[in-house]
ZAVEX-866744 format. One line per field, with one value per residue (C-alpha): residue number from 1; residue in three letters; x, y, z. Coordinates in nm, 3 decimals. Example, Ala and Ser with C-alpha at 12.3 -4.5 7.8 and 13.67 -1.06 7.14 Angstrom:
REM residues 2
n [1  2]
res [ALA  SER]
east [1.230  1.367]
north [-0.450  -0.106]
up [0.780  0.714]
This chain:
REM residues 465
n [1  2  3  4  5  6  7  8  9  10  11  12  13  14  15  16  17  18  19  20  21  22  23  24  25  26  27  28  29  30  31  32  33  34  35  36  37  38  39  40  41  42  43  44  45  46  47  48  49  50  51  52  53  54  55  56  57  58  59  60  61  62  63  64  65  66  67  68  69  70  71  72  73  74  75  76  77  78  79  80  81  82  83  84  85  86  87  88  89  90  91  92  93  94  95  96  97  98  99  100  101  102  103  104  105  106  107  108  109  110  111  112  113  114  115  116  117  118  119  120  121  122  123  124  125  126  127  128  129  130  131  132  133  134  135  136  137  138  139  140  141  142  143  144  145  146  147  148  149  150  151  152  153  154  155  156  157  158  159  160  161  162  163  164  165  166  167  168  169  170  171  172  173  174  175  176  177  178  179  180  181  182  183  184  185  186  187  188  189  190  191  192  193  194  195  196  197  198  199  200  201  202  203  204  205  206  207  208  209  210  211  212  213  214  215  216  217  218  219  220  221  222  223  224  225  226  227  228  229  230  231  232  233  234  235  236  237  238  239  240  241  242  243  244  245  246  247  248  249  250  251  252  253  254  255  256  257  258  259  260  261  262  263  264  265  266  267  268  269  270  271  272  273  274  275  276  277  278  279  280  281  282  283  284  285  286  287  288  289  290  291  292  293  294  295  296  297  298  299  300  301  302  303  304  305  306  307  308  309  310  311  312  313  314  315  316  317  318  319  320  321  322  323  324  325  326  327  328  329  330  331  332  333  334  335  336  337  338  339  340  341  342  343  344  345  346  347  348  349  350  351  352  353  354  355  356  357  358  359  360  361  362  363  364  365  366  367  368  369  370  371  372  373  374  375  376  377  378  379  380  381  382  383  384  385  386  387  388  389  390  391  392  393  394  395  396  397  398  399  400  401  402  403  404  405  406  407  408  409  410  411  412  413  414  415  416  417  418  419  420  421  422  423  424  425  426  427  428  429  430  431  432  433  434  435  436  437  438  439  440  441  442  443  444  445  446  447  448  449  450  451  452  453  454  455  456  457  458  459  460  461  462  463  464  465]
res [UNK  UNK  UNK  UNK  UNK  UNK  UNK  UNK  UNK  UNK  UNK  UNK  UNK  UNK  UNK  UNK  UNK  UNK  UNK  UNK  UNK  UNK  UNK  UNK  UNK  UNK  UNK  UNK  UNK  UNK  UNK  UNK  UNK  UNK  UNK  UNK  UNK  UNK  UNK  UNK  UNK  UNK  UNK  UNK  UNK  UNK  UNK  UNK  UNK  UNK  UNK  UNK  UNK  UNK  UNK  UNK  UNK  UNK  UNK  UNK  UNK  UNK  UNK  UNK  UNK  UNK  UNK  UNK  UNK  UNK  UNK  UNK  UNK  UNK  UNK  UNK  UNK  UNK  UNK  UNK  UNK  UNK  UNK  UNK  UNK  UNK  UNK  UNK  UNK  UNK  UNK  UNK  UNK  UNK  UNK  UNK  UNK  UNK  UNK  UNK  UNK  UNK  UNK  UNK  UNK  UNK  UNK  UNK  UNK  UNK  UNK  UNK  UNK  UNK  UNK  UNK  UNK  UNK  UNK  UNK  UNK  UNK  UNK  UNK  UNK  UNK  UNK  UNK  UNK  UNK  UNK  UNK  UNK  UNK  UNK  UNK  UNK  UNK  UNK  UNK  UNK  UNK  UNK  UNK  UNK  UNK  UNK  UNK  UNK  UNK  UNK  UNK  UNK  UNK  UNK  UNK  UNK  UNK  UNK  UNK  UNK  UNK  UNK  UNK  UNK  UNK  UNK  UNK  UNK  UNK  UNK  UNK  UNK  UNK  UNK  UNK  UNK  UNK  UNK  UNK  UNK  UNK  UNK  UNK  UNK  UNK  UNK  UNK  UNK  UNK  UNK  UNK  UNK  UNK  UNK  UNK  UNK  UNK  UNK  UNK  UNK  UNK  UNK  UNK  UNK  UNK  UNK  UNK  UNK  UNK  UNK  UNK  UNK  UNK  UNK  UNK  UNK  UNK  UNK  UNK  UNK  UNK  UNK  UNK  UNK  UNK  UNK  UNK  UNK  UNK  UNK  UNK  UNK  UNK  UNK  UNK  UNK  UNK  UNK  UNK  UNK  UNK  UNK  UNK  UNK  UNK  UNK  UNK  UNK  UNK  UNK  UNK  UNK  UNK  UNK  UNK  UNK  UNK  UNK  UNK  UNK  UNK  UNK  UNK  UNK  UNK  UNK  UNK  UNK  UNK  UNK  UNK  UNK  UNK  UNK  UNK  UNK  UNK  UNK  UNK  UNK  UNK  UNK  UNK  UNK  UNK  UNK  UNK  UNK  UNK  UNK  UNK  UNK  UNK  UNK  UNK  UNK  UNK  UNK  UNK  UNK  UNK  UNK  UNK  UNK  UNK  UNK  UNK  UNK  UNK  UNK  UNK  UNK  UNK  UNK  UNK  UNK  UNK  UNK  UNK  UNK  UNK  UNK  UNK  UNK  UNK  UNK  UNK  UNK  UNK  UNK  UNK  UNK  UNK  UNK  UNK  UNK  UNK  UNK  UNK  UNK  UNK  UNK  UNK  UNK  UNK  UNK  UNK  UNK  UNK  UNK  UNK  UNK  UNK  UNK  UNK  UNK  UNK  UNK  UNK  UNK  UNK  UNK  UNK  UNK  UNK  UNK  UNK  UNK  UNK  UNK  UNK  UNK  UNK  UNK  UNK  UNK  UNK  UNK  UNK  UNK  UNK  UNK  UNK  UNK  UNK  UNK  UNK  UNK  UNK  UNK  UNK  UNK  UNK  UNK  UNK  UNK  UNK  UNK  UNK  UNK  UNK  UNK  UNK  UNK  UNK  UNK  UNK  UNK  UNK  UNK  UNK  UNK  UNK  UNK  UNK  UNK  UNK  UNK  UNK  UNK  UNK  UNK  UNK  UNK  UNK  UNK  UNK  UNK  UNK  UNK  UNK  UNK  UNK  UNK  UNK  UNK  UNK  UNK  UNK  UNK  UNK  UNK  UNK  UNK  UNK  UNK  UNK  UNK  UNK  UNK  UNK  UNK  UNK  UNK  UNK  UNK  UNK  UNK  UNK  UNK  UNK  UNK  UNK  UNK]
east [10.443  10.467  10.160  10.337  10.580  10.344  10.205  10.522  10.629  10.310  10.372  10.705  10.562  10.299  10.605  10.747  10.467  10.384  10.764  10.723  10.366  10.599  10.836  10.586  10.363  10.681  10.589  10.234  10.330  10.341  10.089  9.817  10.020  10.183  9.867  9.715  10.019  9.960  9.655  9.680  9.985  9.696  9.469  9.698  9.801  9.403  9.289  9.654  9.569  9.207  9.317  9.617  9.379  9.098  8.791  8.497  8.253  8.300  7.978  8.099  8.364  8.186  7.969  8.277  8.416  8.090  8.024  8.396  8.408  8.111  8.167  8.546  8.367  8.129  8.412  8.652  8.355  8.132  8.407  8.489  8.875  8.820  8.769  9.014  9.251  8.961  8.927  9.263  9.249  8.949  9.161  9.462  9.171  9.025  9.355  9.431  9.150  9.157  9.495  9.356  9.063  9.310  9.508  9.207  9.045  9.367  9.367  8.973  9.083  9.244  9.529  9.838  10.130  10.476  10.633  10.721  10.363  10.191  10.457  10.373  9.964  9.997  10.177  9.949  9.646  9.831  9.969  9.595  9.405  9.582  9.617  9.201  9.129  9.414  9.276  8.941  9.044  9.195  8.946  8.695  8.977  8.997  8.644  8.547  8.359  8.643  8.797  9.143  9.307  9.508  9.332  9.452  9.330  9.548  9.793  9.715  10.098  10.109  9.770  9.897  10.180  10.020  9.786  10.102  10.228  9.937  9.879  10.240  10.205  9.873  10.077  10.322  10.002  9.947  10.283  10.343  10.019  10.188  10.261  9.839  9.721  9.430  9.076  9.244  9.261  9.420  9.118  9.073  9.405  9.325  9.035  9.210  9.493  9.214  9.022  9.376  9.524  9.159  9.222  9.579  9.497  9.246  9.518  9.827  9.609  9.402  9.683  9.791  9.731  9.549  9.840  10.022  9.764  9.983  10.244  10.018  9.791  10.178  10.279  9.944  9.976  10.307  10.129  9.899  10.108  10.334  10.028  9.968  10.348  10.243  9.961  10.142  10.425  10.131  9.911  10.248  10.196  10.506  10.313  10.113  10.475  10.619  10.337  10.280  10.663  10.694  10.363  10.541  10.892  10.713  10.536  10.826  11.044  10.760  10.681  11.068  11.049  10.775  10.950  11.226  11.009  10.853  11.225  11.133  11.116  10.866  10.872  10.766  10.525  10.335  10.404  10.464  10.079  10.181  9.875  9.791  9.850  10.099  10.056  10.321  10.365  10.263  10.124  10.161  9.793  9.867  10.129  9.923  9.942  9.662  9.536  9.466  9.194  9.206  8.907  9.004  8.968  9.272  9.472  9.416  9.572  9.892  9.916  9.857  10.160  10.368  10.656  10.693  10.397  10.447  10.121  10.094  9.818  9.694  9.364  9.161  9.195  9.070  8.801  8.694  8.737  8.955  9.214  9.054  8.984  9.357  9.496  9.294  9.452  9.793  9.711  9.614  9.871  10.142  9.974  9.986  10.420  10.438  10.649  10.418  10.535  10.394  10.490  10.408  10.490  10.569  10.254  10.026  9.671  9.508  9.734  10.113  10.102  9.735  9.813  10.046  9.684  9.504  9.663  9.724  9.401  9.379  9.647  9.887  10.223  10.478  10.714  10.563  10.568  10.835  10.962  11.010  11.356  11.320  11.135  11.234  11.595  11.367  11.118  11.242  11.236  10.886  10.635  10.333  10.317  9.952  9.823  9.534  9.359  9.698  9.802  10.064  10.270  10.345  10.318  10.632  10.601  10.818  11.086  11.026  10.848  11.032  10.771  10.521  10.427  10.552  10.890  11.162  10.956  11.049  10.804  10.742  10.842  10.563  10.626  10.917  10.757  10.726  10.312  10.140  9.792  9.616  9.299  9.114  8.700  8.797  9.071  9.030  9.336  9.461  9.401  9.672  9.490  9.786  9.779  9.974  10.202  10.174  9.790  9.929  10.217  10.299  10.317  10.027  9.710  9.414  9.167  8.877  8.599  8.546  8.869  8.682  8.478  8.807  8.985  8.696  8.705  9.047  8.994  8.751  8.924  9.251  8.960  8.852  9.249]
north [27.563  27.688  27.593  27.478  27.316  27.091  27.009  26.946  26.708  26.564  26.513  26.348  26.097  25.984  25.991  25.733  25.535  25.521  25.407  25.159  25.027  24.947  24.774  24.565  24.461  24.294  23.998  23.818  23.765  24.136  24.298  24.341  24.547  24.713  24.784  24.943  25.143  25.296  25.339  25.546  25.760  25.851  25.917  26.158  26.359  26.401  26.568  26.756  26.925  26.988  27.155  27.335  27.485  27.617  27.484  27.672  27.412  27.034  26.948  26.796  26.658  26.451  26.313  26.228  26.101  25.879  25.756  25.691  25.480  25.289  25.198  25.068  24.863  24.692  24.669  24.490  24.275  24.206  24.150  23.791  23.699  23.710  24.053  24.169  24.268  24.430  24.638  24.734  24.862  25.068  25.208  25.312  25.510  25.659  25.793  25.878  26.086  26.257  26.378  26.516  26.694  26.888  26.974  27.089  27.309  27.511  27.585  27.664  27.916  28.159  28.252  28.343  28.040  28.028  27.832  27.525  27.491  27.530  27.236  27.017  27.083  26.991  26.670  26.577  26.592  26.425  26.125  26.118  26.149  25.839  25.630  25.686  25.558  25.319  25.156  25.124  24.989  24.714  24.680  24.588  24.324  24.203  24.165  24.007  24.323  24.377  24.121  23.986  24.031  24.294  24.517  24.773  24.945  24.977  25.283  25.293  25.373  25.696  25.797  25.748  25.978  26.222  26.233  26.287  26.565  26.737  26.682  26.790  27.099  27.137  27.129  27.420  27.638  27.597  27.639  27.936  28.128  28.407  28.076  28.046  28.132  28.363  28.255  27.997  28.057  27.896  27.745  27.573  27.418  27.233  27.134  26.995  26.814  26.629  26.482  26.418  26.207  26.056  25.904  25.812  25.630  25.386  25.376  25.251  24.962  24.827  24.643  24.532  24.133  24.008  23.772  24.103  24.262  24.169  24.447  24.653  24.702  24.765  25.009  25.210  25.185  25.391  25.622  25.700  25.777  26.004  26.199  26.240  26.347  26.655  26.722  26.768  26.959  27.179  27.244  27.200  26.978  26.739  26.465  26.402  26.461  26.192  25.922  25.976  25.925  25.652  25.510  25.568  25.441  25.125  25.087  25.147  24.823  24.589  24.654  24.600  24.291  24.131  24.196  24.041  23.787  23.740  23.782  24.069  24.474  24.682  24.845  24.523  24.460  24.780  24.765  24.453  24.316  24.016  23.789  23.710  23.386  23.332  23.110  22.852  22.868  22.461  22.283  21.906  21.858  21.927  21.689  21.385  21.437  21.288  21.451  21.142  21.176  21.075  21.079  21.212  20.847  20.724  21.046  20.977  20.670  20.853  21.088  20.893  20.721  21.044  21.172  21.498  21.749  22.071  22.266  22.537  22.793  22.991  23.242  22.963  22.827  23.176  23.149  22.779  22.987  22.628  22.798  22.659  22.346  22.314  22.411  22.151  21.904  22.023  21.944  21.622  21.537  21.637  21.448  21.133  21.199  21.393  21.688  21.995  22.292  22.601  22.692  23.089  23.275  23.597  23.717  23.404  23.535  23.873  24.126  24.098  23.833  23.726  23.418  23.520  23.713  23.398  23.180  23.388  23.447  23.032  23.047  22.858  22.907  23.139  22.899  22.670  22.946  22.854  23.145  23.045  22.990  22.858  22.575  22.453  22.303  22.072  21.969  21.673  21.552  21.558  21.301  21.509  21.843  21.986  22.247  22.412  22.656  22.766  22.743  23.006  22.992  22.635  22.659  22.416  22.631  22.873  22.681  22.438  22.631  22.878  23.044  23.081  23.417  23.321  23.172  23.301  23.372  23.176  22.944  22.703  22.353  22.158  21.903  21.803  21.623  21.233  21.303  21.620  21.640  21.943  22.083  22.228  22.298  22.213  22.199  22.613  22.771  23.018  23.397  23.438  23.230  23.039  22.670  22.418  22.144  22.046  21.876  21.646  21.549  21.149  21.202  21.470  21.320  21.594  21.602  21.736  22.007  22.211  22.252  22.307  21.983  21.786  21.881  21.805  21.452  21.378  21.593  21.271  20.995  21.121  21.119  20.742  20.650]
up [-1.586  -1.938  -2.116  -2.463  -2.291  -2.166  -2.506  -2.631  -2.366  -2.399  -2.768  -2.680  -2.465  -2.778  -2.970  -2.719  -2.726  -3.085  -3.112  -2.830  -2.944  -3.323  -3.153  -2.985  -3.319  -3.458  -3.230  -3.182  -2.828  -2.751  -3.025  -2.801  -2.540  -2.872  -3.014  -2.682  -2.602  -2.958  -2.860  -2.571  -2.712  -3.012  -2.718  -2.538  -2.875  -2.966  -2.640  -2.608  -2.954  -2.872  -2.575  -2.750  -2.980  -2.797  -2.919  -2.844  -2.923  -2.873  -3.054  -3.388  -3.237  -2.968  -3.256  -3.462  -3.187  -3.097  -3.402  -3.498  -3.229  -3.273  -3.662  -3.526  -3.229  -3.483  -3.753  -3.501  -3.365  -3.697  -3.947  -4.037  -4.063  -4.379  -4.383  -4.214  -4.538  -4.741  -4.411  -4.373  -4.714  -4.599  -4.319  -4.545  -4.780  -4.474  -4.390  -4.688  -4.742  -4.407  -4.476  -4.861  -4.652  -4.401  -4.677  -4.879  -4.608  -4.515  -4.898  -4.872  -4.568  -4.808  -4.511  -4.669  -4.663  -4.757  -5.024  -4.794  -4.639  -4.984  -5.116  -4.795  -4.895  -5.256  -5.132  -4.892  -5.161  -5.386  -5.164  -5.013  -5.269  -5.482  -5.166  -5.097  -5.475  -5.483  -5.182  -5.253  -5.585  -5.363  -5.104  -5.439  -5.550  -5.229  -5.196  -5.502  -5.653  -5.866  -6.044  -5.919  -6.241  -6.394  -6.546  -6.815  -7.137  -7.449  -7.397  -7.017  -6.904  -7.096  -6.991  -6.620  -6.718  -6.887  -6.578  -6.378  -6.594  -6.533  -6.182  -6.133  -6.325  -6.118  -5.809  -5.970  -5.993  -5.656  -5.510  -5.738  -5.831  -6.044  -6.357  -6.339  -6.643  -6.715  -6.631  -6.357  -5.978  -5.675  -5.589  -5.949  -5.929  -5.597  -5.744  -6.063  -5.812  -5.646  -5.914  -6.111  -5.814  -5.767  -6.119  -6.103  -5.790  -5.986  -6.255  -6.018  -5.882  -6.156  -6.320  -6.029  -5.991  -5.705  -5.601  -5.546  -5.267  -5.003  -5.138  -5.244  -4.932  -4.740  -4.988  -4.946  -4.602  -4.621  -4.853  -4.586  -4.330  -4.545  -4.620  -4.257  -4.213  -4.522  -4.352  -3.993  -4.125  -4.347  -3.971  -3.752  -3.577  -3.467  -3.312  -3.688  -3.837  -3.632  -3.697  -4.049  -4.052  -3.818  -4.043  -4.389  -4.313  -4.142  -4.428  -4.675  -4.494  -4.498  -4.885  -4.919  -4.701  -4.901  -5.223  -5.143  -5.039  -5.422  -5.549  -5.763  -5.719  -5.628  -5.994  -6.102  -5.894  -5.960  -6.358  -6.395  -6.423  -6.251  -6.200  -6.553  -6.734  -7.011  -7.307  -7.287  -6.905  -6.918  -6.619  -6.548  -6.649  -6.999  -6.971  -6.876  -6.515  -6.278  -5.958  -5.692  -5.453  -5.112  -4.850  -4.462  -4.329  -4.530  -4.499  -4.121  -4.135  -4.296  -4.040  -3.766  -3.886  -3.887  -3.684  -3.861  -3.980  -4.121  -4.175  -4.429  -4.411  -4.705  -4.774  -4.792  -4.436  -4.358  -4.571  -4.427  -4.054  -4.011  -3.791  -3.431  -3.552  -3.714  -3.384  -3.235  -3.501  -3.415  -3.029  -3.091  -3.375  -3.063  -2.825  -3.090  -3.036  -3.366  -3.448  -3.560  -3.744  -3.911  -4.275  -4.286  -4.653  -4.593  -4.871  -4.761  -4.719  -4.834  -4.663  -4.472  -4.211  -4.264  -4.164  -3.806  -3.731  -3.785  -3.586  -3.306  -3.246  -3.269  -2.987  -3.226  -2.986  -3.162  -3.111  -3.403  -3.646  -3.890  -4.222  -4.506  -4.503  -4.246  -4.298  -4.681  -4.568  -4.350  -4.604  -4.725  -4.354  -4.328  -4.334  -4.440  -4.501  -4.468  -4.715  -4.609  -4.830  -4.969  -5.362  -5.519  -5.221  -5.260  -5.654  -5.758  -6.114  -5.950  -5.961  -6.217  -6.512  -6.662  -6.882  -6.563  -6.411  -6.096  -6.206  -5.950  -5.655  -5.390  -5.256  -4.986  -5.071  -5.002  -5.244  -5.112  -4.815  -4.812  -4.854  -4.922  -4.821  -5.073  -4.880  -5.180  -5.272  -5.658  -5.852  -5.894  -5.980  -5.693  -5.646  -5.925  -6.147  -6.248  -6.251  -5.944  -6.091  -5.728  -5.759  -5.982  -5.811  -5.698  -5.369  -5.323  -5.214  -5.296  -5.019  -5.163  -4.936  -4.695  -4.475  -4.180  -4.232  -4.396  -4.106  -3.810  -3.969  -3.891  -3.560  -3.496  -3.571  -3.374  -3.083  -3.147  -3.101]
């Protein structure tokens, strides 16, 4: 049998099963599978092209290989929840900058390259490079080393574009080396692309809000894999083409998805500086609103009461690690002949479907996972609606306050429930830092604490029934 046929069909049938493994992450019932079928088509394509491309010595690549494997052993057993969307940020960098280094060494091997292959290069440093920085900016947001807000210097845009200019004209240099001027090689222009698209990474996500992760950590995801497609059609290699496109595109719908989802474009959300307060945005506090306080004994008694519970998740449930012990209050809520649904936001949480993650791994049946739109007709049907942990998805000021940051973006309607119960530490604005007209609502009872704790109480007194 032909050799390279082989490798080709063998490239086909990762193709398959990074197309199949897709499919299957659009579910929580069939990630897993999804996720290992992925798995094994990267498996296949890795030992294919090692084979494909004779290598005479395996030694660096069995310690990449080693080690890769156990830093992504610890990082899947060692990292909290909580984690989970500062390390997918990691994971777009690393990609990011893998693609940047492929690119970088076939320009280090001084072979000769046409036009197209020199264009692909130049792309793939530039896409990696800014989606390394970009996410690492994000993974210190995320984390709390950088702060959430936008940040931005005066005259910041047209530094960013003059930074484009020149990487752009950089990227001419490259792609035709007869325009570089004297004194300036090949190998200097690569060398200015990187450290240019280094920077203008930093610069696209620093004024980016922290509200607006969600989006942000999906669009660098794309950017990833579209350096990986560069980089594949640069070494020519169709299974990294197909990937990196299947990667990118994926990426591409999901940022759209979420926008849509925040009722504004993605042009906004990347210049936008959403996140940051306005003067004159109002809250109900400086109207002489008044929060009321109510312990987990008496909110018991409410729910005990109820036919109909709706349960909305945000960051902070993750942050409490509540989501076993809220299952365990949705169990016994059921068992007490009450109705029990799931409000999910599509940009709840630290990165897309934060909260899907969480409760799956909870066991939460997919069945009691209610969208968005979903789940607001039915809101004024409930008894109690349940927020745990969440704030600007449930922020009434989006619909109410026309001088708010957030004004427009459609929300859950939590306050439209008979009773909502607010699971908060403090009365701490949320990761957007924009005040809730929702604390200080009649019907919203604040149940002040640790979720975990708030919510083990009531876990107990269900018990004593």
């Amino acid at each position: 049998m032909n050799f390279s046929l082989l490798i080709n069909a063998s490239y086909i049938v990762a193709s398959i099963l990074f197309i199949l493994g897709l499919k299957m992450l659009s579910s929580p019932v069939t990630a897993r599978r999804g996720n290992m079928l992925s798995a094994l088509g990267m498996l296949i394509a890795v030992v294919v092209t090692l084979l494909d491309k004779n290598i005479l010595t395996y030694r660096y690549i069995i310690i990449g290989l080693a080690s890769g494997s156990l830093i992504g052993v610890a990082a899947a057993r060692l990292v909290a929840m909580t984690g989970m969307p500062q390390m997918v940020a990691l994971f777009n960098g690393f990609g990011g900058i893998a693609s940047l280094l492929v690119a970088w060494s076939i320009f280090a091997s001084k072979g000769i390259h046409s036009s197209f292959t020199l264009v692909t290069l130049f792309l793939s440093v530039m896409i990696g490079g800014l989606t390394f920085t970009g996410s690492m900016v994000a993974y210190g947001k995320l984390s709390g080393r950088i702060p959430g807000r936008p940040l931005a210097f005066p005259g910041q845009s047209a530094f960013a574009v003059m930074l484009l200019a020149a990487l752009l004209a950089s990227g001419v240099f490259i792609v035709i080396p007869s325009m570089i001027p004297v004194n300036f090689s090949s190998e200097h222009a690569v060398v200015l692309a990187v450290v240019l698209t280094a920077l203008l990474g930093i610069l696209l996500v620093l004024p980016i809000g922290g509200a607006d992760m969600p989006v942000v950590i999906s669009l660098l995801n794309s950017y990833s894999g579209l350096a990986a497609c560069m980089a594949g059609f640069a070494v020519k290699n169709n299974v990294l083409i197909v990937s990196g496109a299947l990667v990118g595109a994926s990426g591409i719908i999901l940022t759209n998805i979420m926008c849509k989802a925040m009722n504004r474009s993605l042009l906004n959300v990347l210049f936008g500086g959403f996140g940051s307060t306005k003067k004159g945005a109002g809250s109900e506090k400086s109207k002489g609103g008044e929060v009321n306080p109510i312990s987990a004994e008496d909110a018991f008694m409410i729910l005990e009461a109820a036919r109909s519970v709706v349960i909305v998740p945000g960051y902070g449930m993750a942050v409490a690690r509540a989501q076993h012990v809220v299952k365990e209050l949705a169990d016994l809520l059921e068992a007490n002949g009450t109705e029990v649904s799931f409000a999910i936001h599509p940009v709840a949480g630290r990165m897309p479907g934060h909260m899907n993650v969480l409760l799956a791994e909870a066991e939460v049946p997919y069945e009691q996972l209610r969208e968005m739109d979903e789940i607001n007709p039915l809101m004024e049907t409930m008894d109690a609606a349940l927020v745990i942990g969440a704030n600007d998805v449930v922020n009434p000021a989006a619909h109410e306050q026309e001088g708010s940051p957030i004004y427009g973006m459609p929300v859950i309607n939590a306050d439209k429930a008979r009773t909502v119960f607010v699971l908060k530490r403090s009365m701490n604005p949320g990761f957007a830092g924009i005040e809730n007209p929702l604390f200080y609502k009649e019907n919203t009872r604040m149940l002040f604490g640790d979720a975990k704790e708030s919510i083990q109480t009531l876990v107990g007194e269900f018990r004593e029934l």
